[in-house]
VMD Tcl script that builds the backbone (N, CA, C; Angstrom):
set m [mol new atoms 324]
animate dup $m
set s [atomselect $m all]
$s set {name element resname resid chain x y z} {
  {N N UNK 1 A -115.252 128.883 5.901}
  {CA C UNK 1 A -113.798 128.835 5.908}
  {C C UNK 1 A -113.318 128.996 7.347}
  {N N UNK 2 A -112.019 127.851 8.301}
  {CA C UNK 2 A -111.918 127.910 8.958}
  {C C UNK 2 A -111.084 129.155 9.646}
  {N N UNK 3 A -111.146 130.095 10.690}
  {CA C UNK 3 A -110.078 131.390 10.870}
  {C C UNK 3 A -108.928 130.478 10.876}
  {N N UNK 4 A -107.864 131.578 10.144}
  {CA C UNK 4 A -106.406 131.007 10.143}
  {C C UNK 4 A -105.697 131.135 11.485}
  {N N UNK 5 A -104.862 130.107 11.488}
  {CA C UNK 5 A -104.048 129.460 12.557}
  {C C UNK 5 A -103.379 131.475 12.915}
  {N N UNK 6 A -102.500 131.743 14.281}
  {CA C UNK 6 A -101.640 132.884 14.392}
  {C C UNK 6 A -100.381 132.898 13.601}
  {N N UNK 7 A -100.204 131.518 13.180}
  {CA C UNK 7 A -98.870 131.367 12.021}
  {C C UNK 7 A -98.873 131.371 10.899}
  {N N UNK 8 A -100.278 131.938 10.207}
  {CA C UNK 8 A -100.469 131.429 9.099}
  {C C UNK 8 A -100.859 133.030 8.243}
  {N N UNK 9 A -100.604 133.355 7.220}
  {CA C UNK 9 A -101.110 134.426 6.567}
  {C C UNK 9 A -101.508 134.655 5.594}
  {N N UNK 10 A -102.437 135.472 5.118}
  {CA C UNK 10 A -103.318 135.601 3.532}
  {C C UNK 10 A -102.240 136.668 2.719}
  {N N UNK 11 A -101.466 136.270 1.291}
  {CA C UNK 11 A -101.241 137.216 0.920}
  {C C UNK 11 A -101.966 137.379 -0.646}
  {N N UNK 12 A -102.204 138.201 -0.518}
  {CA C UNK 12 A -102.856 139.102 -1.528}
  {C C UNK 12 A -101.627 139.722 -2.506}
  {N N UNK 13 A -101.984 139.802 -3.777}
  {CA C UNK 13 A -101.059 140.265 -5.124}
  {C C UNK 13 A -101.951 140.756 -5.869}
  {N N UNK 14 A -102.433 142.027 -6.192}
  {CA C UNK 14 A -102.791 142.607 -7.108}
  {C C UNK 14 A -102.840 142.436 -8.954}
  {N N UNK 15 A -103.289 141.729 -9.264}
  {CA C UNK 15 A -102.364 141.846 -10.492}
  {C C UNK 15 A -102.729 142.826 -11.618}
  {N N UNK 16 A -101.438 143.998 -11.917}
  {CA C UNK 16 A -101.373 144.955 -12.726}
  {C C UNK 16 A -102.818 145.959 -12.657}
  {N N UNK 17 A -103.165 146.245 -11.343}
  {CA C UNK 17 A -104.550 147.095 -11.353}
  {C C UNK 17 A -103.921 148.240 -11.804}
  {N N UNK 18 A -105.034 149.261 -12.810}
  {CA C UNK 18 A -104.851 150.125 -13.477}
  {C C UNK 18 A -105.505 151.206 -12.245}
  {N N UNK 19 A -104.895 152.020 -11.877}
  {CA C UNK 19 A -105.352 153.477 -11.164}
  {C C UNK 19 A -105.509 154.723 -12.044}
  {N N UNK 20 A -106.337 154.956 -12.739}
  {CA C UNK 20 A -107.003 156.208 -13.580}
  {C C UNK 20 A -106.336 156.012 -14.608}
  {N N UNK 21 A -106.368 154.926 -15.060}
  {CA C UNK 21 A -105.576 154.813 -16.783}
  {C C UNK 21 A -104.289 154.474 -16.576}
  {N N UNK 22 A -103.407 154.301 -15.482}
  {CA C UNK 22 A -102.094 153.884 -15.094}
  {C C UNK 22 A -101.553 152.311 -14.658}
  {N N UNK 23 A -101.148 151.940 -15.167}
  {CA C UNK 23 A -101.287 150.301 -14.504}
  {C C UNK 23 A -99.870 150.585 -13.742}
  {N N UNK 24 A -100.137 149.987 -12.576}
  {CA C UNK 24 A -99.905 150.157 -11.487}
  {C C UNK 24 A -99.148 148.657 -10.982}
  {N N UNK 25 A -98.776 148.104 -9.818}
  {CA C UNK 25 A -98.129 146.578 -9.023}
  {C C UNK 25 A -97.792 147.211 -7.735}
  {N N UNK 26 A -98.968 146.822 -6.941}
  {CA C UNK 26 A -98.590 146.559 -5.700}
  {C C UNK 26 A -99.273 145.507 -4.627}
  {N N UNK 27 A -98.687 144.932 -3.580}
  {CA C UNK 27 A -99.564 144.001 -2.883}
  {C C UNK 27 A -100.438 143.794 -2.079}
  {N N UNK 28 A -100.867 144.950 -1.423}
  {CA C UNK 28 A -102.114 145.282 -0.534}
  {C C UNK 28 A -101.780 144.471 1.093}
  {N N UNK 29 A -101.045 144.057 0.701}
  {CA C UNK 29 A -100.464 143.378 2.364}
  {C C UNK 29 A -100.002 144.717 3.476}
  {N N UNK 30 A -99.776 145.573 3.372}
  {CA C UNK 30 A -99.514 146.627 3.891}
  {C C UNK 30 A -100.768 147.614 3.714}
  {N N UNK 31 A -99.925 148.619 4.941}
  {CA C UNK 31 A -100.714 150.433 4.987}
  {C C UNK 31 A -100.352 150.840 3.924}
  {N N UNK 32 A -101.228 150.901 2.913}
  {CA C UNK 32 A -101.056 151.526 1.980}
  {C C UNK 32 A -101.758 152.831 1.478}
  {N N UNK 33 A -100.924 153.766 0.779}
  {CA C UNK 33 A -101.344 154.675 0.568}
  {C C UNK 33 A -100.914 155.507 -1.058}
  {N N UNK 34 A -101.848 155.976 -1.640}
  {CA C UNK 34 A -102.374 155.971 -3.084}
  {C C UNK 34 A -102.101 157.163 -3.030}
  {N N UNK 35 A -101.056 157.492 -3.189}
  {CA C UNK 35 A -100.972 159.225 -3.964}
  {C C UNK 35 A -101.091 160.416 -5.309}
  {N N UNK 36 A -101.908 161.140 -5.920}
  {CA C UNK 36 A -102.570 161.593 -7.147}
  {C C UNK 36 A -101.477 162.662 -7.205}
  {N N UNK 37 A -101.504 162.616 -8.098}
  {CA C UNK 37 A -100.465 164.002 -8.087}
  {C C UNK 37 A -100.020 164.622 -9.850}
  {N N UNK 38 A -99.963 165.680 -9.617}
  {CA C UNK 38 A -99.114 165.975 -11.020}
  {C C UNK 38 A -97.286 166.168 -10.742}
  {N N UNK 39 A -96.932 165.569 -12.008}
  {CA C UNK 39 A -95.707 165.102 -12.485}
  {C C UNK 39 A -94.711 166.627 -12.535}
  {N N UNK 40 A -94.631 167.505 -11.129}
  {CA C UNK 40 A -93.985 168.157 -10.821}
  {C C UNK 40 A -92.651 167.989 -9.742}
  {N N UNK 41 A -91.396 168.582 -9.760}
  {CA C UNK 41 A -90.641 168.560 -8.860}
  {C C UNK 41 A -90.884 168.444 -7.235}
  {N N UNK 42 A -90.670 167.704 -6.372}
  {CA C UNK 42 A -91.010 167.449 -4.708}
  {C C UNK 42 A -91.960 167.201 -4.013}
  {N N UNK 43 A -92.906 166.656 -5.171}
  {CA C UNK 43 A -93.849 165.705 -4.685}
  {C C UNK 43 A -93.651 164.443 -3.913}
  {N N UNK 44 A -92.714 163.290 -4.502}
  {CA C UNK 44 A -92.056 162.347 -3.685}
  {C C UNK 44 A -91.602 163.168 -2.093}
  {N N UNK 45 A -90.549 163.862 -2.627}
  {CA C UNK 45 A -89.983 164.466 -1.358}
  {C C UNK 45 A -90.667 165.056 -0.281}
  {N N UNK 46 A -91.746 165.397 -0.248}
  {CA C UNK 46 A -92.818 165.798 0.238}
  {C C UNK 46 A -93.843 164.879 1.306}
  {N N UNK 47 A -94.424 164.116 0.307}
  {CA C UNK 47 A -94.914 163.032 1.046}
  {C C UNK 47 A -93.813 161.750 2.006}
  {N N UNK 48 A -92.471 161.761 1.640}
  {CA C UNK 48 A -91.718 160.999 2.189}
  {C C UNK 48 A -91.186 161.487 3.689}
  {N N UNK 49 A -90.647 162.983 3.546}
  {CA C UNK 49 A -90.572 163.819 4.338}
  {C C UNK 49 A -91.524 163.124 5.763}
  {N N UNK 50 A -92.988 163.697 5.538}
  {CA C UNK 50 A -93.729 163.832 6.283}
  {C C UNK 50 A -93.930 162.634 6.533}
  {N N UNK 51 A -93.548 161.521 6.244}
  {CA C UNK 51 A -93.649 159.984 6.732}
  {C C UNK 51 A -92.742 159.635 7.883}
  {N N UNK 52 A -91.071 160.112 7.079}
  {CA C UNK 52 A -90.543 160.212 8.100}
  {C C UNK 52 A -90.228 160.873 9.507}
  {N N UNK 53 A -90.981 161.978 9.469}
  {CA C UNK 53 A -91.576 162.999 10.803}
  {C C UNK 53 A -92.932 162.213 11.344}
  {N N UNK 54 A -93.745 161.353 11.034}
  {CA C UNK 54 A -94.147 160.785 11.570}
  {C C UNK 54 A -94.175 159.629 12.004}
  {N N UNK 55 A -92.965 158.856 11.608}
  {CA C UNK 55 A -91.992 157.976 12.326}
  {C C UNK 55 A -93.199 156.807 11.398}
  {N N UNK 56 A -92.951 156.888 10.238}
  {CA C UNK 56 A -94.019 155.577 9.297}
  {C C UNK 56 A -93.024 155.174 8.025}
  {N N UNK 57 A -92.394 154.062 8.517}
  {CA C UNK 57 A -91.721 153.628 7.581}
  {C C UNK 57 A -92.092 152.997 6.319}
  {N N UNK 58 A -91.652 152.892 5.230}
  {CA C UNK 58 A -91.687 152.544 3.860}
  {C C UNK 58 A -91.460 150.920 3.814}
  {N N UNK 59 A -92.979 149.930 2.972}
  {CA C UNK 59 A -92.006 148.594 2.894}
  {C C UNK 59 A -91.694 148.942 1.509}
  {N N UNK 60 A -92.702 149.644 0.417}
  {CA C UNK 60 A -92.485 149.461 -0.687}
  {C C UNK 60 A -92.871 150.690 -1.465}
  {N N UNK 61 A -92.456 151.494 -2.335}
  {CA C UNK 61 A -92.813 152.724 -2.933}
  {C C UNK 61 A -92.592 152.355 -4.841}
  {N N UNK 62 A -93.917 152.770 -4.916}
  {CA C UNK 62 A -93.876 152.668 -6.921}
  {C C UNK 62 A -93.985 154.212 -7.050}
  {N N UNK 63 A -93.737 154.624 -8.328}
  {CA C UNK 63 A -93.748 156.088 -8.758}
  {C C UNK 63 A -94.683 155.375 -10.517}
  {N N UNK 64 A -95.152 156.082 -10.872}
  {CA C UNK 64 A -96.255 155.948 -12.076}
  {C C UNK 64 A -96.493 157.331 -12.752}
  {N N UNK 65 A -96.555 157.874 -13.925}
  {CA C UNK 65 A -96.813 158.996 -14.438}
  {C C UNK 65 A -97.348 158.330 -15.677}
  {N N UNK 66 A -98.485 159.139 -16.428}
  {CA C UNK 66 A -98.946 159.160 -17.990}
  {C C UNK 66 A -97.763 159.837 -18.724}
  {N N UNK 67 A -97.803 160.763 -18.675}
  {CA C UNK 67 A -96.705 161.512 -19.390}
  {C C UNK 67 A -95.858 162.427 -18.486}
  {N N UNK 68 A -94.319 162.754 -18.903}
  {CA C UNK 68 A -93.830 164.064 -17.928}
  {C C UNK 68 A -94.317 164.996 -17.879}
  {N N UNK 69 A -95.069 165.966 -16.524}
  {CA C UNK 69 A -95.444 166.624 -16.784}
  {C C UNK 69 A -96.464 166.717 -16.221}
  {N N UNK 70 A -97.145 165.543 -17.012}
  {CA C UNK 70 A -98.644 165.145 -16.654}
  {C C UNK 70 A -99.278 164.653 -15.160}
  {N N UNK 71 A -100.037 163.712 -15.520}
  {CA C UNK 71 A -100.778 163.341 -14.118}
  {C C UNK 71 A -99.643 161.699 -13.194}
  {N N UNK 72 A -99.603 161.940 -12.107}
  {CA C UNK 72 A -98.594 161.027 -11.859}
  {C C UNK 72 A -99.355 159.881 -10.537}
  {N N UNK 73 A -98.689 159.052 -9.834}
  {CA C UNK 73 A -99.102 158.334 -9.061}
  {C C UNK 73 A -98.024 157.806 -8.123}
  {N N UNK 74 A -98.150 157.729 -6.969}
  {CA C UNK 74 A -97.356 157.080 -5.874}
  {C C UNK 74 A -97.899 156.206 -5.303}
  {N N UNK 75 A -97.729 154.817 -4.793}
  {CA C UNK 75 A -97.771 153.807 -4.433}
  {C C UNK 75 A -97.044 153.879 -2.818}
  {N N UNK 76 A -97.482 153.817 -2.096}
  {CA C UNK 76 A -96.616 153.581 -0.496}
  {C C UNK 76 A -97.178 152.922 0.302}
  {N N UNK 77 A -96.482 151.552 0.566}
  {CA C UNK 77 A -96.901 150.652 1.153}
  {C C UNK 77 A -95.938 150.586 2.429}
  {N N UNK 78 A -96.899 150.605 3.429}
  {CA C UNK 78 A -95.916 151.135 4.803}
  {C C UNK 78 A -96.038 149.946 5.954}
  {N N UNK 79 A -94.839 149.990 6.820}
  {CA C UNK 79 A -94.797 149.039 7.983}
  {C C UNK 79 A -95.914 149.257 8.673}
  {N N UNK 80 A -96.223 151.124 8.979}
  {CA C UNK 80 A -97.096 151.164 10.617}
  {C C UNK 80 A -97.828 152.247 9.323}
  {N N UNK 81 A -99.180 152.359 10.938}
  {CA C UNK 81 A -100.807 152.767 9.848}
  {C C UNK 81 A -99.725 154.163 9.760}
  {N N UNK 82 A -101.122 154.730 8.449}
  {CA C UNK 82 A -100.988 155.779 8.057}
  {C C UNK 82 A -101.749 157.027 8.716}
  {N N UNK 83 A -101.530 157.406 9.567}
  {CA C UNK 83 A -101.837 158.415 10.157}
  {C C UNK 83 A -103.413 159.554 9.266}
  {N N UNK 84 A -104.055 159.957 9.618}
  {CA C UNK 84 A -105.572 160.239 9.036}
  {C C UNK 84 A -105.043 161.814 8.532}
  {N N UNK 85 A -104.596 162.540 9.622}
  {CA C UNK 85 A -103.936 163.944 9.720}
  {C C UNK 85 A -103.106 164.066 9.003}
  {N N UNK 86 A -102.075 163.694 8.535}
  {CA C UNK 86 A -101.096 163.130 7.796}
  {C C UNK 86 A -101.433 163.782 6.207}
  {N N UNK 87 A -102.758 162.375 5.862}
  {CA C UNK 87 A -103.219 162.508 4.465}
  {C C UNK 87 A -103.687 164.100 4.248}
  {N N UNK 88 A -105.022 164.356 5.403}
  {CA C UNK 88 A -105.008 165.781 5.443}
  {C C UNK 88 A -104.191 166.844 4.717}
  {N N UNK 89 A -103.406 167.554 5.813}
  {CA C UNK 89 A -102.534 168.304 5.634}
  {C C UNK 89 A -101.753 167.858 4.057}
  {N N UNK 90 A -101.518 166.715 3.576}
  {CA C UNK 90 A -100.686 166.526 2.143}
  {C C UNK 90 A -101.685 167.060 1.192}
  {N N UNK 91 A -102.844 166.537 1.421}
  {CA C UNK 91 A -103.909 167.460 0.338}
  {C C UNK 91 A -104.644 168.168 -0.132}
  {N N UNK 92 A -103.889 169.248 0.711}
  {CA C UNK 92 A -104.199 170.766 1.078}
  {C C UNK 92 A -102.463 171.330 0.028}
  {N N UNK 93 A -101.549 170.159 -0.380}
  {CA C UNK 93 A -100.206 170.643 -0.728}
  {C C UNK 93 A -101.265 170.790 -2.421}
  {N N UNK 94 A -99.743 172.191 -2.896}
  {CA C UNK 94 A -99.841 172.524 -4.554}
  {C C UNK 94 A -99.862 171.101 -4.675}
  {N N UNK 95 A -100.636 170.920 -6.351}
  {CA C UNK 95 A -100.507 169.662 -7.116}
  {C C UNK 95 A -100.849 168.772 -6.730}
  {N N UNK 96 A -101.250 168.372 -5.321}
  {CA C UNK 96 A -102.105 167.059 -5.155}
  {C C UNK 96 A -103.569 167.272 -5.617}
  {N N UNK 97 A -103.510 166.215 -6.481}
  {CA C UNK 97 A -104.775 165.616 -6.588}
  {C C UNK 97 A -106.034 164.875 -5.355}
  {N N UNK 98 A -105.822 163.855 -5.424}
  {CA C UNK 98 A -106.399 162.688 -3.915}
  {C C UNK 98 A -105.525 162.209 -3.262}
  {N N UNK 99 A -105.586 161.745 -2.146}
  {CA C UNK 99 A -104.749 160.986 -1.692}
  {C C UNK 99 A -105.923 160.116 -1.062}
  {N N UNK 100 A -105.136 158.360 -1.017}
  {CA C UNK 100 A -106.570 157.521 -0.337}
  {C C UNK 100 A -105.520 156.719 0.230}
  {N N UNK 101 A -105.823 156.244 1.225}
  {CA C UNK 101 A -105.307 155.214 2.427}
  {C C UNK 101 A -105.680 154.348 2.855}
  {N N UNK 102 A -105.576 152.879 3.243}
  {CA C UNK 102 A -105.937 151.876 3.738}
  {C C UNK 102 A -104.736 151.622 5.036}
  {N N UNK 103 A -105.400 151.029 6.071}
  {CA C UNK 103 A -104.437 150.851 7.195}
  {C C UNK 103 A -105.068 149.405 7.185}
  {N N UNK 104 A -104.135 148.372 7.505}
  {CA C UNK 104 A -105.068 146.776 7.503}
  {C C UNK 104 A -105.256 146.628 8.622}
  {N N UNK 105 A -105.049 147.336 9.945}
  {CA C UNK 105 A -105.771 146.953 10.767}
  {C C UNK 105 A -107.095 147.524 10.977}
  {N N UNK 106 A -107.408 148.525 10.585}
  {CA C UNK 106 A -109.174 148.500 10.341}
  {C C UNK 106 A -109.660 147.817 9.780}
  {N N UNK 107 A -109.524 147.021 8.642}
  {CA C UNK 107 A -109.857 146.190 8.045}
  {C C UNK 107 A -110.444 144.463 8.548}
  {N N UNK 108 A -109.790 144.419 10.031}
  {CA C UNK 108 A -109.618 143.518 11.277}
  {C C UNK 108 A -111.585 143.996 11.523}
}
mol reanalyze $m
mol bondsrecalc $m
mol representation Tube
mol addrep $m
C-alpha cells in the first residue's frame, strides 16, 4: 500500500465496541482516553478538571454506565496527547478503576 499523500487521511470508526460489557461509539482518530470508574458523583468533574489544568482539550466525550451506581465508563477523545502523569495521579483518585490512553502520535 502506497504512504498517503500529506492531504490525505485514514479515518477509522469503531463500530459499537463493547468495553467490559458496555457498548460504547467512538472514533479512534484522536488522543484518546478510556476511563473505568464507578457511577459516583465527580468523577467527570475530576478527570475534566485536570485536562483543563493541563491545557488538553476535548474533541469528543461519551459517558456509559451498566447501572446507577454501578460500574461506569468515559470516553475522551482529545485535540493534544494525553499526558502519562496525568493518567497516573487520576488512578490513585477514590473509585477509579483503570484508566488506558492512546496518543496517535506514538502510534507514528
Amino acid at each position: 500500500m502506497p504512504p498517503l499523500a500529506a492531504e490525505e487521511s485514514v479515518s477509522v470508526k469503531f463500530a459499537d465496541p463493547e468495553i467490559d460489557g458496555i457498548r460504547t461509539n467512538f472514533s479512534g482518530e484522536h488522543n484518546t482516553m478510556i476511563v473505568h470508574n464507578m457511577d459516583t458523583p465527580g468523577h467527570v468533574a475530576q478527570v475534566t478538571t485536570v485536562l483543563a489544568q493541563k491545557n488538553v482539550n476535548i474533541a469528543s466525550m461519551q459517558l456509559y454506565r451498566n447501572t446507577k451506581g454501578g460500574y461506569a465508563v468515559m470516553i475522551i477523545e482529545c485535540d493534544d496527547a494525553i499526558p502519562e502523569n496525568m493518567i497516573n495521579w487520576l488512578q490513585d483518585l477514590d473509585g477509579m478503576i483503570k484508566i488506558t490512553s492512546y496518543n496517535t502520535e506514538e502510534a507514528l
